[in-house]
C-alpha positions in Angstrom: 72.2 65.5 218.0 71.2 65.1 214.6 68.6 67.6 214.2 71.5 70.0 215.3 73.8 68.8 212.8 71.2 68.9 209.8 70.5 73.0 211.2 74.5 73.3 211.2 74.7 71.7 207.7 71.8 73.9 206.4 73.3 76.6 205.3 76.0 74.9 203.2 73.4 72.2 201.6 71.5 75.3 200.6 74.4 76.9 198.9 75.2 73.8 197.1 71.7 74.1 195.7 72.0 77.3 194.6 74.9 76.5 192.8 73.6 73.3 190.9 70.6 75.6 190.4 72.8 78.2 188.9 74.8 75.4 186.8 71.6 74.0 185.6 69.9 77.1 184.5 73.7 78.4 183.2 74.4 74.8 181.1 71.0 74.1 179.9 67.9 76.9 180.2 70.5 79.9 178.9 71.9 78.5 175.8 68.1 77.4 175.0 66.9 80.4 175.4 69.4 82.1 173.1 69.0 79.0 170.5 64.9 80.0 170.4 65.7 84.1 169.9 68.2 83.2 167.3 65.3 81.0 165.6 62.9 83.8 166.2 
């Protein structure tokens, strides 16, 4: 029973992580990326 629910729940906990990825990489890897070619 569980191992089906986890399979059913995949494909949404895998979204989720694609958004915090997306969030992460948006909020903190973009603007520090643009900070270092402004230094440059």
């Amino acid at each position: 029973m569980a191992l089906k629910n986890i399979k059913a729940y995949l494909p949404d906990i895998i979204n989720k992580l694609i958004l915090l990825k997306q969030n992460y990489y948006g909020n903190e890897i973009l603007p520090k990326l643009r900070n270092a070619a402004h230094i440059r």
